[in-house]
C-alpha positions in Angstrom: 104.1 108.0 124.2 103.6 111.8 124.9 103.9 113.9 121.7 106.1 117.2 122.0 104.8 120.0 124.0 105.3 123.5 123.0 104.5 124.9 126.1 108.0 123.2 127.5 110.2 126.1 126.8 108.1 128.8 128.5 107.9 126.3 131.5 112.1 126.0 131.2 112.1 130.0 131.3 109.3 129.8 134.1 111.3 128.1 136.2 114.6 129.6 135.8 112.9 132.9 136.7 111.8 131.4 139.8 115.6 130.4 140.7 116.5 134.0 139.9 113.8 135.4 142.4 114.6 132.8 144.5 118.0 134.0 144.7 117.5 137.6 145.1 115.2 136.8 147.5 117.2 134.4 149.9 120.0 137.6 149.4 117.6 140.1 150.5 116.3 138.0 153.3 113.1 138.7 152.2 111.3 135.5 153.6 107.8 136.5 153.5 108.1 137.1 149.7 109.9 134.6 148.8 107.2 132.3 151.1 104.5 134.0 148.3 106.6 133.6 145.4 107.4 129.7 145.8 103.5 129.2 146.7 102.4 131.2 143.4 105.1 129.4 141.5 104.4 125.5 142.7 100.2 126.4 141.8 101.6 127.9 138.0 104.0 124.9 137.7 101.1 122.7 139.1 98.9 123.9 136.4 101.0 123.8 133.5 100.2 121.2 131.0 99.7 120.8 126.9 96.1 120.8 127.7 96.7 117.9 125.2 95.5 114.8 126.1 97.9 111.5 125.7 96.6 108.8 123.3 98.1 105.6 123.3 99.8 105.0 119.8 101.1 101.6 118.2 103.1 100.8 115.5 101.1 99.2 112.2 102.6 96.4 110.0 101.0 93.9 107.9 100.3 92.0 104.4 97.9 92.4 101.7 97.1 89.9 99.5 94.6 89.1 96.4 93.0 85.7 96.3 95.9 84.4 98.6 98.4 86.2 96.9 100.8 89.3 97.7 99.2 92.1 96.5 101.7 95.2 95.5 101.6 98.9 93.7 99.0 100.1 95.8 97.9 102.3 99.0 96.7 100.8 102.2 95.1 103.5 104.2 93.5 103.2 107.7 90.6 105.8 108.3 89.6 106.4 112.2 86.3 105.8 113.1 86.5 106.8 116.5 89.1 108.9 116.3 89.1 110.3 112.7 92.9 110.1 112.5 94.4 108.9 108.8 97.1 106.7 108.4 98.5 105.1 105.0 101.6 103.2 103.7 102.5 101.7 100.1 102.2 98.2 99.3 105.6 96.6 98.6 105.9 94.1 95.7 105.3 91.0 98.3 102.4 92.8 99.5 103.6 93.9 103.0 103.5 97.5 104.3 103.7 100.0 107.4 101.9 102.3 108.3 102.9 105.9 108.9 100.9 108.5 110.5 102.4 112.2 110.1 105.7 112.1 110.5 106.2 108.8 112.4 105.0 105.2 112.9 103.0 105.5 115.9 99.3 105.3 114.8 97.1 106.0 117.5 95.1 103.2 119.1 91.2 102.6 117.8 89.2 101.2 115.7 89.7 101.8 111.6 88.0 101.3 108.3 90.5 100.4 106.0 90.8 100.9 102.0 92.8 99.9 99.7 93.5 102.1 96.1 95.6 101.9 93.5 98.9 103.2 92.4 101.7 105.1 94.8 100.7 107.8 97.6 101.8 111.2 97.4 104.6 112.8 99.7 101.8 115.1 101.2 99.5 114.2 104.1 96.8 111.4 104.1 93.7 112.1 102.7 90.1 112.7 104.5 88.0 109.6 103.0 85.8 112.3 101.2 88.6 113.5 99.4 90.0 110.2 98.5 87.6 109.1 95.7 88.2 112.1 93.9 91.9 111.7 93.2 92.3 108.1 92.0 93.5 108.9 88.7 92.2 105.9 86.3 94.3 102.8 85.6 94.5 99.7 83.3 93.0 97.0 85.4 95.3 93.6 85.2 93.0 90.5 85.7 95.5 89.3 88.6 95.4 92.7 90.0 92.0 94.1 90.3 90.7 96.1 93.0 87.4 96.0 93.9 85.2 99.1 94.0 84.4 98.6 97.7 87.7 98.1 98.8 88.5 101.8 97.5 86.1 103.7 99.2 86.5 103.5 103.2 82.6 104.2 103.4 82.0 100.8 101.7 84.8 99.4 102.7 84.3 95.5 104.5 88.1 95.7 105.6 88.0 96.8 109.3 91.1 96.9 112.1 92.0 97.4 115.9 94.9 98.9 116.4 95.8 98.7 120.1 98.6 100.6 122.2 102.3 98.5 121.5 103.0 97.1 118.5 100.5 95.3 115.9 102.6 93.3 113.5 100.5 91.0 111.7 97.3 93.2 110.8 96.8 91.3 107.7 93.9 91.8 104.7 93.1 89.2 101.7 90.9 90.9 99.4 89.0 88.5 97.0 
């Protein structure tokens, strides 16, 4: 999936301008110039480009549960280790959850360390793992719904995933 490029409307102007001289041209029978102008314009055209390179993205779904059952009221966030892209998602009651990564699903493919903290995310954007220790506010821990320590940090964190390029629907974590 190729992400949008804001070098497309200069491109779109680019081009018409070269219809317009084009035009002119072929009215002035100007064919030398207008032989210069289309071999200019084909090598800036040629060149154009984002500069951007094209990752392969997939789409991130899965279930958390504790001791074999759905864990909820949480954040599942997914920290590249190759990449260093972030990507998090709430926990749902039944423990299930998708991922989002800026504003979309599409989470670009790689390797990830994964933690898991408690309450709700925030509308802003994920957080860099250094940050993320240092804004879990405190909570009550339940005996059913404990979360332990290494889970929380991605540095310690023993939950790993692949995401790879297509859809990934079943990336699933028990946490004991």
């Amino acid at each position: 999936m190729r992400q949008a490029d804001a070098s497309r409307p200069f491109a779109c102007r680019f081009s018409v301008a070269l219809i317009i001289l084009w035009l002119e041209m072929l009215m002035k029978r100007v064919w030398f110039q207008f032989a210069v102008a289309i071999c200019l314009g084909m090598g800036f055209l040629n060149g154009c480009g984002s500069g951007e390179r094209v990752v392969p993205t997939g789409t991130v779904s899965g279930t958390v549960t504790l001791n074999g059952k759905p864990f909820g009221g949480a954040v599942i966030t997914f920290f590249g280790e190759t990449n260093g892209d972030t990507a998090s998602s709430d926990l749902q009651s039944d423990g299930t959850y998708s991922l989002m990564h800026g504003t979309g699903f599409s989470v670009p493919a790689g390797d990830y360390r994964v933690s898991i903290t408690p309450g709700n995310s925030t509308s802003g954007p994920p957080l860099k793992p250094e940050d993320l220790m240092k804004t879990v506010k405190p909570y009550i821990r339940s005996k059913s719904q404990a979360i332990a320590d290494k889970y929380r940090d991605p540095k310690t964190s023993t939950l790993v995933a692949v995401v790879k390029e297509g859809t990934n629907p079943n990336i699933s974590f028990d946490l004991k």
